[in-house]
Kinemage of the C-alpha trace (Angstrom):
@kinemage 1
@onewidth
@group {chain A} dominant
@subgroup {mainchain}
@vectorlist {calphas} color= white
{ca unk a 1} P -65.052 9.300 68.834
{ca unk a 2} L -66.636 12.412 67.121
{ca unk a 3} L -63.759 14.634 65.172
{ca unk a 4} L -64.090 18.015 64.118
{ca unk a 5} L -61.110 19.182 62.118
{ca unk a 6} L -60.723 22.670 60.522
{ca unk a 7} L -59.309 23.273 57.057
{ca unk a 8} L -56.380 25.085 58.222
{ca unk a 9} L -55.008 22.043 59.516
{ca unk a 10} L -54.641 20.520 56.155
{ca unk a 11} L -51.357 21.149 54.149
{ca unk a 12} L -51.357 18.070 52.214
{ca unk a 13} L -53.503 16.180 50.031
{ca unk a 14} L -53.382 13.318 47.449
{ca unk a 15} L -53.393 14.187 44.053
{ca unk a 16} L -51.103 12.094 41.351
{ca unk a 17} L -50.096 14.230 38.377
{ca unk a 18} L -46.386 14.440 38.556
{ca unk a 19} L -44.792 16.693 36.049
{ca unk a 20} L -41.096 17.704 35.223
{ca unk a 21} L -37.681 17.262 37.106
{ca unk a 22} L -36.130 20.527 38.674
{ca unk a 23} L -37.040 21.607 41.980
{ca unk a 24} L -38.357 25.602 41.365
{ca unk a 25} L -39.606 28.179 44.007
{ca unk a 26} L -41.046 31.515 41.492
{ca unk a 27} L -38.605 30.075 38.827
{ca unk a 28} L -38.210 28.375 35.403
{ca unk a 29} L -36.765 25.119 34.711
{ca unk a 30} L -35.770 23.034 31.683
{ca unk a 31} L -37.114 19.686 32.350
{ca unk a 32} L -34.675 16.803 30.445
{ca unk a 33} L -32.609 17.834 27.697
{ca unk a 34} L -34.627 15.474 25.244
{ca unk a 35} L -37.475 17.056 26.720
{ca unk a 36} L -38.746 20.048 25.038
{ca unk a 37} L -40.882 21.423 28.090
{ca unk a 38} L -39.805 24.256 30.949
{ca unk a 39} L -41.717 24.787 33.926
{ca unk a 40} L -42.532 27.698 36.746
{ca unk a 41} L -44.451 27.178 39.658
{ca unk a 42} L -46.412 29.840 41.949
{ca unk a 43} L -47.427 29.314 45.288
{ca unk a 44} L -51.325 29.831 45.469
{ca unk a 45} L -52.957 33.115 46.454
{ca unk a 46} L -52.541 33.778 50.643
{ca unk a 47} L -56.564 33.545 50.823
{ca unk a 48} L -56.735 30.430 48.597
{ca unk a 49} L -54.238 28.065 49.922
{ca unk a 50} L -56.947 25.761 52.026
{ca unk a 51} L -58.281 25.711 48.347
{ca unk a 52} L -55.757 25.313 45.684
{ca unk a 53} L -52.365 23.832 45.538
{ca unk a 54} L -49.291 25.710 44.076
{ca unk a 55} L -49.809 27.186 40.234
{ca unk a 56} L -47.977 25.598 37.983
{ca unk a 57} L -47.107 27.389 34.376
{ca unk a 58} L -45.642 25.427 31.415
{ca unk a 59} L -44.178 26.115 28.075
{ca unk a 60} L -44.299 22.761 25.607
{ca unk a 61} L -43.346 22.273 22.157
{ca unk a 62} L -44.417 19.483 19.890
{ca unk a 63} L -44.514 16.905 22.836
{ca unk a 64} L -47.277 14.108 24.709
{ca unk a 65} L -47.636 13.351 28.142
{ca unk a 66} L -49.096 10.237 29.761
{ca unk a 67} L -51.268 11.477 32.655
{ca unk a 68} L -52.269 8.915 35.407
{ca unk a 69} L -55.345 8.856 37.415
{ca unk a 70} L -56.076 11.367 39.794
{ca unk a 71} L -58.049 12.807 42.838
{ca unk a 72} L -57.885 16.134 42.177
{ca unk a 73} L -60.091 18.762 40.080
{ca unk a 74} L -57.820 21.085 37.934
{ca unk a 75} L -58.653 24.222 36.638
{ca unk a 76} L -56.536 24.223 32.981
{ca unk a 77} L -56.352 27.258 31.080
{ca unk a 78} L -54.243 27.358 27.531
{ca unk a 79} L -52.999 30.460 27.259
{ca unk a 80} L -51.608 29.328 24.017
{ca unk a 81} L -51.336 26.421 21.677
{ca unk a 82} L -53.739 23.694 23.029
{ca unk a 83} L -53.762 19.655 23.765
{ca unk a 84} L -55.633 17.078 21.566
{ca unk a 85} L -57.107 14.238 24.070
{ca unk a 86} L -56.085 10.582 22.380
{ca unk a 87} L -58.494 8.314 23.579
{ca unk a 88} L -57.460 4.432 23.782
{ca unk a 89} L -59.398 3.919 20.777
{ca unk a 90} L -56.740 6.309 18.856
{ca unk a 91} L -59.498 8.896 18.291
{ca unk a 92} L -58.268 12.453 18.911
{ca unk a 93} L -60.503 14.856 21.180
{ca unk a 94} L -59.452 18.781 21.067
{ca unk a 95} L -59.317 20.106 24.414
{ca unk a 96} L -61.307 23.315 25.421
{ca unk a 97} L -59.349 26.540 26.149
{ca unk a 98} L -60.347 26.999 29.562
{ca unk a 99} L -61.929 24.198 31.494
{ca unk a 100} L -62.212 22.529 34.827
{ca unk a 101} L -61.076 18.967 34.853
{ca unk a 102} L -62.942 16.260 37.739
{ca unk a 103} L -61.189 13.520 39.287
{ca unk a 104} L -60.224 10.691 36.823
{ca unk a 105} L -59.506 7.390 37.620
{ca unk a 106} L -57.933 6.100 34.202
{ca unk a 107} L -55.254 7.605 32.368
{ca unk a 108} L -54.700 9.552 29.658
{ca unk a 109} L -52.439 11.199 26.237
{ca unk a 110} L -52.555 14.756 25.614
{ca unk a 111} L -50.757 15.973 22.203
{ca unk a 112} L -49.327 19.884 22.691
{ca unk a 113} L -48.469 21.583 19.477
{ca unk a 114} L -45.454 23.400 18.820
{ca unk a 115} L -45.199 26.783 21.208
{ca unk a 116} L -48.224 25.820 23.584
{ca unk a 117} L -48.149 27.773 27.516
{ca unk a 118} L -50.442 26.568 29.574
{ca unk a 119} L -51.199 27.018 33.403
{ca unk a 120} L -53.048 25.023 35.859
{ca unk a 121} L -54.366 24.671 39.234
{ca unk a 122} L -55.168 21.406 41.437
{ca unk a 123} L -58.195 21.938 43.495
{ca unk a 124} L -57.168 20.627 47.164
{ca unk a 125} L -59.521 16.919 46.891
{ca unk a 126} L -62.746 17.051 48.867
{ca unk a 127} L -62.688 21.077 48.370
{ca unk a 128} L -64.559 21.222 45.137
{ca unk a 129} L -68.298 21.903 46.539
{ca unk a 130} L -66.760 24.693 48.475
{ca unk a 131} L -65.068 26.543 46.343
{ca unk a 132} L -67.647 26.363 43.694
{ca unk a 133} L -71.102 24.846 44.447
{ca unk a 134} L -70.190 22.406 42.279
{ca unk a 135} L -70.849 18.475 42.746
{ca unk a 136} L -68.013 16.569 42.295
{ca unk a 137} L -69.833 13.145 41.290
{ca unk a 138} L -71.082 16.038 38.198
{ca unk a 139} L -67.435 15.946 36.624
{ca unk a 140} L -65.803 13.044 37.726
{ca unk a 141} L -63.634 11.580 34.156
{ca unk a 142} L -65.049 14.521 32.561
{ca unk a 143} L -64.509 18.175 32.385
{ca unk a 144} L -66.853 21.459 32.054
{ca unk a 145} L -65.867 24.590 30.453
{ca unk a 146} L -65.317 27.674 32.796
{ca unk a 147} L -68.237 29.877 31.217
{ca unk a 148} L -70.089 27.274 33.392
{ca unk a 149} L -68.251 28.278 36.665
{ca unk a 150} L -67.477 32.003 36.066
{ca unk a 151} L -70.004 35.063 35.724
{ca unk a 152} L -68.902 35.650 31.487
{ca unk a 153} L -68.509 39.517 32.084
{ca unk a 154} L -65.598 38.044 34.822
{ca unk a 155} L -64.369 35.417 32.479
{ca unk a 156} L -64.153 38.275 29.296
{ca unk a 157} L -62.362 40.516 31.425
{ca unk a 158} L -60.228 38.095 32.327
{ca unk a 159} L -58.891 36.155 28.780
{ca unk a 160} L -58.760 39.447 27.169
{ca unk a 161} L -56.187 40.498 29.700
{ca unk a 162} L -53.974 37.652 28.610
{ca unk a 163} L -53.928 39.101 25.020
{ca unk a 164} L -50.339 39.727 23.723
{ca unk a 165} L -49.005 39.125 27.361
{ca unk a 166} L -45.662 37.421 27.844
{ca unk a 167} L -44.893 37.927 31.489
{ca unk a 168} L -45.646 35.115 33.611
{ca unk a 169} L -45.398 36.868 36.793
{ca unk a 170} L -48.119 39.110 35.438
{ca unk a 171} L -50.186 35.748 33.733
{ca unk a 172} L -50.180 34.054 37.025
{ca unk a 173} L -51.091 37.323 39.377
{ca unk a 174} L -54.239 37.277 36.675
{ca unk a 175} L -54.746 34.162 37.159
{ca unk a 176} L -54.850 34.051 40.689
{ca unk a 177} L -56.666 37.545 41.234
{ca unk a 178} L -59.395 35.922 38.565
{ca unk a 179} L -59.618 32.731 41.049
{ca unk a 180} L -60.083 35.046 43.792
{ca unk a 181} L -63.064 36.229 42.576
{ca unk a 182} L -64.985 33.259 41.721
{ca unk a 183} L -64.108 30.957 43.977
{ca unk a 184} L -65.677 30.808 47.537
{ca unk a 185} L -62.527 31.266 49.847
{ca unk a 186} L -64.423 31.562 53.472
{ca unk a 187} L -62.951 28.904 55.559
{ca unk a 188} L -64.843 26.285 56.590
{ca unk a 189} L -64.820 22.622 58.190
{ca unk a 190} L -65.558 19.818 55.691
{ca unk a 191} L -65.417 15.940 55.673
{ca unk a 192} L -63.029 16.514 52.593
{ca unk a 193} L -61.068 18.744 54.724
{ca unk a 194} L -61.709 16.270 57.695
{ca unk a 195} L -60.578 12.848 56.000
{ca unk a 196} L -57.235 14.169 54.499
{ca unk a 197} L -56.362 15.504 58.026
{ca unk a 198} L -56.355 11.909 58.883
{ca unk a 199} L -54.701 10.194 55.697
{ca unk a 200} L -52.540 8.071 57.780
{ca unk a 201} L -56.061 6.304 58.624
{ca unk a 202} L -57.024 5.556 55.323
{ca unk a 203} L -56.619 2.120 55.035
{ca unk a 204} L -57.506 1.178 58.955
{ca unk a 205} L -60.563 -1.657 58.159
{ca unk a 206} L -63.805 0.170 57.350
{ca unk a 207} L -65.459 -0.171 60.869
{ca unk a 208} L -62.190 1.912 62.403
{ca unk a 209} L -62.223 4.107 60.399
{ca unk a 210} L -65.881 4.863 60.596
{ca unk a 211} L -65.487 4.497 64.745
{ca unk a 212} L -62.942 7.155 64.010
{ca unk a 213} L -64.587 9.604 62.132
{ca unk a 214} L -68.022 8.619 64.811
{ca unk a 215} L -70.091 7.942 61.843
{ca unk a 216} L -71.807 4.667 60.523
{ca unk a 217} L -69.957 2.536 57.855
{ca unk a 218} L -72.656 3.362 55.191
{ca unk a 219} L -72.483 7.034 56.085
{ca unk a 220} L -68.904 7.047 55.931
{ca unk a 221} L -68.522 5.947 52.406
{ca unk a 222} L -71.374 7.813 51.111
{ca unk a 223} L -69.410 11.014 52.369
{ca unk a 224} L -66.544 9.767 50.958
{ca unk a 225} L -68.246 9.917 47.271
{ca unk a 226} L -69.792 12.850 48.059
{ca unk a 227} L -66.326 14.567 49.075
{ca unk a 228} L -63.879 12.482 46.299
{ca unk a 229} L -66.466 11.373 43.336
{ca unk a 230} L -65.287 7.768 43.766
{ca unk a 231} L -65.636 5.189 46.717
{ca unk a 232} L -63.589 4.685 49.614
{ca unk a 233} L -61.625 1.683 47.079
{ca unk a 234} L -60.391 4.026 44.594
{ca unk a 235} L -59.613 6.849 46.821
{ca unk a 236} L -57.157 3.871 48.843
{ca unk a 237} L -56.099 2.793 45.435
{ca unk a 238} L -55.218 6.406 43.953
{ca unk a 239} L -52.771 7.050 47.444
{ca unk a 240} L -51.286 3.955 47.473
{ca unk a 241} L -50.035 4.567 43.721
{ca unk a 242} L -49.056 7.893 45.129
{ca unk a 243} L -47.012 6.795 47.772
{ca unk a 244} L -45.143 4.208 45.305
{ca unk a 245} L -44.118 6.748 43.158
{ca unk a 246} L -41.732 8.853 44.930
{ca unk a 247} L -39.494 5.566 45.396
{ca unk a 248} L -40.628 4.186 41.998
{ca unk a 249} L -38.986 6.916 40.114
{ca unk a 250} L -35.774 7.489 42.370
{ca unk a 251} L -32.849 7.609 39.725
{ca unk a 252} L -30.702 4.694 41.836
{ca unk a 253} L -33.467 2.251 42.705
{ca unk a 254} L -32.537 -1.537 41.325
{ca unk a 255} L -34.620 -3.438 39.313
{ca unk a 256} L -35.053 -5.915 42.257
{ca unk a 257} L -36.220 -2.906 44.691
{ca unk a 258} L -40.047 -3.120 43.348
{ca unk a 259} L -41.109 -6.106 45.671
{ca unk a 260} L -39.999 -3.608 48.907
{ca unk a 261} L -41.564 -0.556 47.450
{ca unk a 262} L -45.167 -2.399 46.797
{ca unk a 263} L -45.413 -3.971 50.555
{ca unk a 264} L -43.557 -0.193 51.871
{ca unk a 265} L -46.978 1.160 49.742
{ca unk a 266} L -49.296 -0.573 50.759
{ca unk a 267} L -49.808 -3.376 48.326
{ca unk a 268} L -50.319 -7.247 49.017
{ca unk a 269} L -47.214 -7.917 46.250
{ca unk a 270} L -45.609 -7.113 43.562
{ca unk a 271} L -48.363 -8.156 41.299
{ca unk a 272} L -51.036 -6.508 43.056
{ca unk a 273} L -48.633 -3.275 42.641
{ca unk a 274} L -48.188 -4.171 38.837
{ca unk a 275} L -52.098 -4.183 38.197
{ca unk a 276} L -52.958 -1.276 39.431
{ca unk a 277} L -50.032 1.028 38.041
{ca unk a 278} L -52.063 -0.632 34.652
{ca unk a 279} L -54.859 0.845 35.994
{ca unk a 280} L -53.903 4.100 36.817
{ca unk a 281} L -51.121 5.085 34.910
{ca unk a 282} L -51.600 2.855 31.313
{ca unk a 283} L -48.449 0.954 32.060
{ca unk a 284} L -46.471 -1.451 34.778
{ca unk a 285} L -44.138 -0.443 37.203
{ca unk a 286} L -41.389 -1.952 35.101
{ca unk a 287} L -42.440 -0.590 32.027
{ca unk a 288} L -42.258 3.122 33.419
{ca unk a 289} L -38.745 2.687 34.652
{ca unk a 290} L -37.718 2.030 31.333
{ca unk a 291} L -39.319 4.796 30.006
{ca unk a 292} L -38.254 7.089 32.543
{ca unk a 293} L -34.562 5.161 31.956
{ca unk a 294} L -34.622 6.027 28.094
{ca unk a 295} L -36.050 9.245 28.711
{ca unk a 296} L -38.953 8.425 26.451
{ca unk a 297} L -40.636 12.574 25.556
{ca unk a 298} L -44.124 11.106 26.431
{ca unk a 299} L -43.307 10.305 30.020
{ca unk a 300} L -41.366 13.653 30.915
{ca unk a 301} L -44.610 14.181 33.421
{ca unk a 302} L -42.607 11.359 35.837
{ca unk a 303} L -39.556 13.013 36.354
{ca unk a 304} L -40.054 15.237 38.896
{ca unk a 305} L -37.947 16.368 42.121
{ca unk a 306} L -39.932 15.463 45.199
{ca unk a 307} L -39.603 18.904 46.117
{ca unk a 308} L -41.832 20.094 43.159
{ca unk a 309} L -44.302 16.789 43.132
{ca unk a 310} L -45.531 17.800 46.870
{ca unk a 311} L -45.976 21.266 46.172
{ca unk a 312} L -48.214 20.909 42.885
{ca unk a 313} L -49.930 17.199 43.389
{ca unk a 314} L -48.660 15.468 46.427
{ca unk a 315} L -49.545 17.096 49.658
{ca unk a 316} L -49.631 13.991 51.828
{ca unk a 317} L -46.208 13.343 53.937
């Protein structure tokens, strides 16, 4: 069976990047109290929301964060401060002002100094080539600077705008009428668009799926690169961590609750659970409850209301 699926029927995608606790419509929120970070978040621009995710805009002071792997592109810009990169070798990488991130399938530790505002964007997965004739197998665990996306002339007009500006409403409409003009935002169909629509096939066996989506099994997964920047594996692997963590990270669960969330997810156990959230996030299952338990600063990114996770990273039901 042949599909064809139009971008307007996708709402929800997979991207794992949780960050903060409140829920928020157009308003700030204080994260933890031993968390020095506040957040707002901005639903995308009308013509850009097959594209983009909701904005998000946050003020940090002298904090980390441990970020897991991800699907997603992100377009980052610091508006101030900045973030210093610490590889697992220790060795400290300053990030660039104004960048667009690829999909990553390791974690990381960003550093933000004292004062720092930054505000990001999550590229809907599979959407990247659209938006910007970009190839997504081009950035995948790495990142390249927005004078390589943006006409400079645009990108000038645009950063000195932000000069001496304190009013996020104002920031963010910037922001957004800025993404409007370099981005691509003509809807059309797209095997990204196409293979999110029908998520809840994801982990059918390989010859379903490609009977589903009427292609060949070879074809299939060299779309799937083409759309992602990682194989079919890793694309299975990034939403099953995604749908553990919603339960993973529920205030009440019990320490004994793990073995039901990993076979609810999609895993063959507990330990199969355990080695990927090493993987993808730099730590077990157990270990982040405890963190998230002692409300350890570098792991502030986990505690987020469901509410807010969906809107910024999580678009999958």
């Amino acid at each position: 069976m042949r599909i064809e699926i139009d971008v307007h029927d996708v709402y929800r995608t997979y991207w794992i990047q949780p960050v903060l606790n409140q829920p928020s419509h157009l308003q700030s929120t204080t994260c933890l109290d031993a968390s020095p970070v506040s957040h707002q978040i901005f639903p995308a621009h009308a013509k850009l929301k097959h594209l983009l995710m909701h904005t998000l805009v946050v003020k940090l002071h002298d904090c980390e964060a441990s970020i897991p792997a991800t699907l997603c592109p992100a377009i980052m810009l610091f508006i101030r401060g900045g973030g210093t990169i610490i590889n697992p070798g220790q060795d400290a990488v300053e990030s660039p002002r104004f960048f667009l991130r690829g999909p990553a399938m390791q974690p990381m530790q960003v550093r933000y100094p004292a004062d720092t505002l930054t505000i990001s964007v999550c590229l809907r997965p599979g959407m990247l080539f659209q938006a910007t004739g970009l190839a997504v197998s081009d950035i995948v665990e790495s990142y390249i600077t927005m004078d390589q996306v943006a006409d400079k002339t645009c990108l000038e007009k645009f950063l000195r705008s932000l000069d001496d500006n304190d009013d996020i409403q104002h920031i963010v409409s910037l922001f957004h009428n800025f993404l409007l003009d370099i981005l691509d935002h003509r809807q059309r169909s797209s095997i990204g668009a196409a293979f999110l629509a029908a998520h809840k096939k994801i982990f059918f066996p390989l010859l379903d799926l490609s009977e589903y989506f009427g292609i060949g099994q070879r074809q299939l997964e060299r779309r799937v690169r083409d759309a992602f920047g990682v194989t079919l594996r890793d694309v299975r692997r990034v939403v099953r961590f995604g749908q553990s963590l919603p339960y993973l990270i529920k205030p009440d669960i019990a320490w004994g609750d793990l073995t039901q969330v990993a076979q609810d997810s999609g895993y063959y156990d507990q330990a199969h659970m355990h080695r990927e959230y090493t993987e993808l996030a730099g730590i077990t299952p157990t270990q982040l409850r405890q963190k998230i338990n002692s409300q350890d600063p570098a792991y502030w990114i986990y505690r987020i209301s469901n509410e807010d996770f969906y809107h910024l990273f999580l678009s999958v039901e």
